[in-house]
SEDOPA-679720 format. One record per residue (C-alpha): residue number from 1; residue in three letters; x negated, y, z negated. Coordinates in steps of 0.001 Angstrom, whole numbers, padded with zeros to 6 digits. Example, Ala and Ser with C-alpha at 12.3 -4.5 7.8 and 13.67 -1.06 7.14 Angstrom:
2
seq: 1; type: ALA; px: -012300; py: -004500; pz: -007800
seq: 2; type: SER; px: -013670; py: -001060; pz: -007140
END
This chain:
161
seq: 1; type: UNK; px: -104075; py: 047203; pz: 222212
seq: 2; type: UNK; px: -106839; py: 050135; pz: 220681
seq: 3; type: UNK; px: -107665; py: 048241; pz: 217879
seq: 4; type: UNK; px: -110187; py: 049589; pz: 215738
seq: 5; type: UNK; px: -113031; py: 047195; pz: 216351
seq: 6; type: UNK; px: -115038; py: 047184; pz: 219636
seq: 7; type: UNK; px: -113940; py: 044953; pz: 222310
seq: 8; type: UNK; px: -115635; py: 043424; pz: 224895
seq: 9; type: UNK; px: -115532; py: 045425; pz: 228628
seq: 10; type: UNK; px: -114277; py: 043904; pz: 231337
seq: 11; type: UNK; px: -115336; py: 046059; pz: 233827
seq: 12; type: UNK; px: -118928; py: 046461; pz: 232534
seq: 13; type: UNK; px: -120713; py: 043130; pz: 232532
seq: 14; type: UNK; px: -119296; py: 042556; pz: 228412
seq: 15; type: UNK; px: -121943; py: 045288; pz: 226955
seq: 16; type: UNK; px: -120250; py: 046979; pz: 223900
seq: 17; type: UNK; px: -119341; py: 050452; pz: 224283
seq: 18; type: UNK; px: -121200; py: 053093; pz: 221751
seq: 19; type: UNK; px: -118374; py: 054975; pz: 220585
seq: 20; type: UNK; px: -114571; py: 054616; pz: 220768
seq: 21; type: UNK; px: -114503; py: 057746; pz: 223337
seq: 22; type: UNK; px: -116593; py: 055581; pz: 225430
seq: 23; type: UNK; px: -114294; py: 052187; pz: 224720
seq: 24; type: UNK; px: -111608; py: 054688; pz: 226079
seq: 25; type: UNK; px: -113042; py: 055723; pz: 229250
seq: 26; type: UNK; px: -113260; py: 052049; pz: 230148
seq: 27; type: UNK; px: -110344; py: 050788; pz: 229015
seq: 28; type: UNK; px: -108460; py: 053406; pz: 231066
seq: 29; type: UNK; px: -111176; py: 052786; pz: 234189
seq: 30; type: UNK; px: -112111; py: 056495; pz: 233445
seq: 31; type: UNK; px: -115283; py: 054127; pz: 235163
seq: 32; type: UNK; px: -113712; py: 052919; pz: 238667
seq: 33; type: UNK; px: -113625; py: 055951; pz: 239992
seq: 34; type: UNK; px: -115754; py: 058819; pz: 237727
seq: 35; type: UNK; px: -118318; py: 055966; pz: 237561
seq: 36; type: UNK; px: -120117; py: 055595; pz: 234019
seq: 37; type: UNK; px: -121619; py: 058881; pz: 234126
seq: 38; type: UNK; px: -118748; py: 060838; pz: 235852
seq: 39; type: UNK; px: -120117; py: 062080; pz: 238778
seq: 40; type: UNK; px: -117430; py: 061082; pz: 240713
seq: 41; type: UNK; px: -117706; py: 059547; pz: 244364
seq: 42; type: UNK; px: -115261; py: 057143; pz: 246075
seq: 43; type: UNK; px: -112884; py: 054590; pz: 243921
seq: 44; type: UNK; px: -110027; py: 053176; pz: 244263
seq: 45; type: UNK; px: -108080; py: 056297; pz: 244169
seq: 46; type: UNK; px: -109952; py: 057692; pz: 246495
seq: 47; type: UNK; px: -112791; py: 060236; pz: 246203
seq: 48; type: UNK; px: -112842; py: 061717; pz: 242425
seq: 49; type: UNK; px: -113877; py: 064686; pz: 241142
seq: 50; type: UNK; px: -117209; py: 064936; pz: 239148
seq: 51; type: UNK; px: -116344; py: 065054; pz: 235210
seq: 52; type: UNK; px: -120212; py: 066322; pz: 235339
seq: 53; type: UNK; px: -119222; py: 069601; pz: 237258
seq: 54; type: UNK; px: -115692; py: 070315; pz: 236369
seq: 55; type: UNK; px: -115211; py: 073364; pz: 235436
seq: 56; type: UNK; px: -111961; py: 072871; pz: 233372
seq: 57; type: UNK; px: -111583; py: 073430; pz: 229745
seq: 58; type: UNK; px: -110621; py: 070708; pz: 227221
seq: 59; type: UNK; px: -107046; py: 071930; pz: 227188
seq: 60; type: UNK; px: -106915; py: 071364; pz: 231063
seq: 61; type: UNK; px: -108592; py: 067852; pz: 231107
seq: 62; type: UNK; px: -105910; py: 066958; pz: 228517
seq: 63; type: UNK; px: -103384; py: 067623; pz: 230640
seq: 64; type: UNK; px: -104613; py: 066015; pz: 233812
seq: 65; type: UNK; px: -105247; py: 062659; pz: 231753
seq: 66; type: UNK; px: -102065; py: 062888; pz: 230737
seq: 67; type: UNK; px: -099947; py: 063804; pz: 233911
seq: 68; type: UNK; px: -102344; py: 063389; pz: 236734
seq: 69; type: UNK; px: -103429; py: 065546; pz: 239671
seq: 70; type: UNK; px: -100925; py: 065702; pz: 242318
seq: 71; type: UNK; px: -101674; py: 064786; pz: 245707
seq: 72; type: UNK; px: -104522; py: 063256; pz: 244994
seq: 73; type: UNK; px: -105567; py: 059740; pz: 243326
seq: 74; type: UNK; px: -105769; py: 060620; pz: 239957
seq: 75; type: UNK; px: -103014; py: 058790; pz: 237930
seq: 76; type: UNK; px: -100987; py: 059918; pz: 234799
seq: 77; type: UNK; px: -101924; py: 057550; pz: 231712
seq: 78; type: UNK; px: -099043; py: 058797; pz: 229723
seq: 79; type: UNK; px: -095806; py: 056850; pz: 229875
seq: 80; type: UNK; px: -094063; py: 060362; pz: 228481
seq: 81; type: UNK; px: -095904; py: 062461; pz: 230865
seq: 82; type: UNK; px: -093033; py: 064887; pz: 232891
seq: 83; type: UNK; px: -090625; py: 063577; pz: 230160
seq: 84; type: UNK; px: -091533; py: 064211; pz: 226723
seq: 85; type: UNK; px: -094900; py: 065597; pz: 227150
seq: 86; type: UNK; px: -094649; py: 068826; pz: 229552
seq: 87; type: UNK; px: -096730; py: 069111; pz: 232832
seq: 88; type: UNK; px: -097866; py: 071638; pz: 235086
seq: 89; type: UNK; px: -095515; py: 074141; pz: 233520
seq: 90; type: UNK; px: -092431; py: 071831; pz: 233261
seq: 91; type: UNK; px: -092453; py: 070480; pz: 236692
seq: 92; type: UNK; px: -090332; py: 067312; pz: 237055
seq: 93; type: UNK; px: -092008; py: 064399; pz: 238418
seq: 94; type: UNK; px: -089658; py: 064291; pz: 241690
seq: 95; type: UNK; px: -090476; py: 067766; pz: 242258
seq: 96; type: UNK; px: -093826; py: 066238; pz: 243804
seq: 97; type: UNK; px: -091994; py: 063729; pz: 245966
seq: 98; type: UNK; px: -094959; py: 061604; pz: 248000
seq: 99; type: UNK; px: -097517; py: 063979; pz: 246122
seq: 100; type: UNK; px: -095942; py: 062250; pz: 242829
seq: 101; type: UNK; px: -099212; py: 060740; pz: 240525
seq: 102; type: UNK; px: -098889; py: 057298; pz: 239941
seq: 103; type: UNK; px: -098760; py: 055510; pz: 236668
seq: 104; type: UNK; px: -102266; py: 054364; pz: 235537
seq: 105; type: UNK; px: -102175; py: 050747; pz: 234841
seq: 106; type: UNK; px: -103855; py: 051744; pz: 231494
seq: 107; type: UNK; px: -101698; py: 053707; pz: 229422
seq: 108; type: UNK; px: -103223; py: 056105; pz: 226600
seq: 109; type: UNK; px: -101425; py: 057333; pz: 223101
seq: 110; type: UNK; px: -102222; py: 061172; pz: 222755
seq: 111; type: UNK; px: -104314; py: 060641; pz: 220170
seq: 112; type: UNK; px: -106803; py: 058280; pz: 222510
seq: 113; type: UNK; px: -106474; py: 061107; pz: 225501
seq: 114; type: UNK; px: -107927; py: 063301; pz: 223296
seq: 115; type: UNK; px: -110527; py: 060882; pz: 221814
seq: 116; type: UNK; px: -112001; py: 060368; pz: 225574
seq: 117; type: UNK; px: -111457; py: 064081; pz: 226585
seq: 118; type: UNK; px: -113631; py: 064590; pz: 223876
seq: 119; type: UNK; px: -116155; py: 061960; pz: 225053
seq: 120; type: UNK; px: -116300; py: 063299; pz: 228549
seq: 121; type: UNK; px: -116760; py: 066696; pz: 227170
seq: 122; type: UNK; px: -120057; py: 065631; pz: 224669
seq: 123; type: UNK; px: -121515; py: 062996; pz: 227116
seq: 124; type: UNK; px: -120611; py: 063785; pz: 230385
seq: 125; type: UNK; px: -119484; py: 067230; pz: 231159
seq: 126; type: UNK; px: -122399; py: 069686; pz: 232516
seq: 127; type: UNK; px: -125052; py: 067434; pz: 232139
seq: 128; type: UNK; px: -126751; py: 067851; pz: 235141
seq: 129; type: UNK; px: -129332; py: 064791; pz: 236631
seq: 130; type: UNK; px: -129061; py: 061674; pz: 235539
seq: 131; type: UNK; px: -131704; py: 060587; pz: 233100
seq: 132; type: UNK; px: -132981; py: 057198; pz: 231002
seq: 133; type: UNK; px: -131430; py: 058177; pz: 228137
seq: 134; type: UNK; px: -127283; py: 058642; pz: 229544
seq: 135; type: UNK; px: -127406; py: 055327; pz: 230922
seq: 136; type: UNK; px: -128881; py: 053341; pz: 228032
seq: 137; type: UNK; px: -126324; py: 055601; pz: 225822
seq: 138; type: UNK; px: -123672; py: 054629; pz: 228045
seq: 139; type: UNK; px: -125008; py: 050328; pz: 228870
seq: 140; type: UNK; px: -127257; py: 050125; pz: 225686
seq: 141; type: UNK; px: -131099; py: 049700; pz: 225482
seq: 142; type: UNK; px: -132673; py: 046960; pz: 227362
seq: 143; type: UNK; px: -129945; py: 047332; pz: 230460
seq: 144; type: UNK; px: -131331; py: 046483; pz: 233751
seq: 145; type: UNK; px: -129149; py: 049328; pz: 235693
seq: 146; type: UNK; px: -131030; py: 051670; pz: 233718
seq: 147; type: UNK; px: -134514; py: 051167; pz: 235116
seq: 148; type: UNK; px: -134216; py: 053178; pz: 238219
seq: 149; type: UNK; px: -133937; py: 056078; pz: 235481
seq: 150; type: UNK; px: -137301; py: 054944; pz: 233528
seq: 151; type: UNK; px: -139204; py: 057399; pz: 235852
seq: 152; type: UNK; px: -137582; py: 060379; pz: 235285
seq: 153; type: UNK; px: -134318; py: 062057; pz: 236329
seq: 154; type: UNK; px: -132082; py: 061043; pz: 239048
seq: 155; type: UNK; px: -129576; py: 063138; pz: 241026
seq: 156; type: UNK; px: -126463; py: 062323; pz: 240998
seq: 157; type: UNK; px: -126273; py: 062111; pz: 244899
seq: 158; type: UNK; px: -128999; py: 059395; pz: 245280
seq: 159; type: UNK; px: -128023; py: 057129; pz: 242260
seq: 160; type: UNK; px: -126653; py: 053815; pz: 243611
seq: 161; type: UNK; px: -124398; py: 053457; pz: 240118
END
């Protein structure tokens, strides 16, 4: 499933990713609702937080990959979350009731959370405007979604990607 070679995206047009943190953050659509450069915005889950602004630490992205955010539309994408792996200070997943976080369709080892908690915290994390060089790091050189960025940087809030 994570091999070690890079695979072809299916939710990004086929470009190859530029690292494996990267691989990860579309493989678990990290992308449908963070968007490529994690400012957040509506998805399917609803409206998610910007991974650009977030003030949590590394620790507490870890554990919302893993377990989710309850009552919202982020999903767990650990299979052992609230089992094996401990959440929120033990809580049991029924605790939550309605406010329960779904199961991502996407499922991560620990090892690969902390590969793309990593990513988000090089690439993404307090980064500020959008500029030429994030997207063609994120869609590669030559990408046409990149050229609204050739003239300089591009607020979050007016980007149409």
């Amino acid at each position: 499933m994570l091999g070690a070679g890079p695979a072809q995206s299916q939710n990004t047009g086929g470009h190859q990713p530029q690292s494996e943190g990267q691989r990860i953050y579309e493989k678990a659509n990290c992308v449908g609702c963070h968007k490529w450069h994690g400012g957040g915005g509506g998805g399917y889950g609803g409206p998610a937080l910007s991974l650009r602004n977030t003030q949590l630490d590394r620790d507490q992205i870890i554990e919302v990959v893993h377990c989710g955010r309850p009552a919202t539309g982020m999903p767990r994408h650990d299979r052992a979350a609230y089992k094996e792996y401990e959440c929120y200070g033990g809580m049991k997943l029924e605790e939550f009731g309605k406010d329960a976080p779904a199961e991502a369709p996407n499922l991560l080892r620990g090892r690969d959370i902390e590969i793309v908690v990593d990513y988000v915290l090089e690439h993404i994390k307090s980064k500020g405007a959008l500029t030429y060089r994030d997207c063609t790091d994120f869609f590669g050189e030559g990408a046409r979604a990149c050229e609204i960025y050739r003239n300089g940087p591009v607020p979050i809030q007016q980007s149409g990607h």
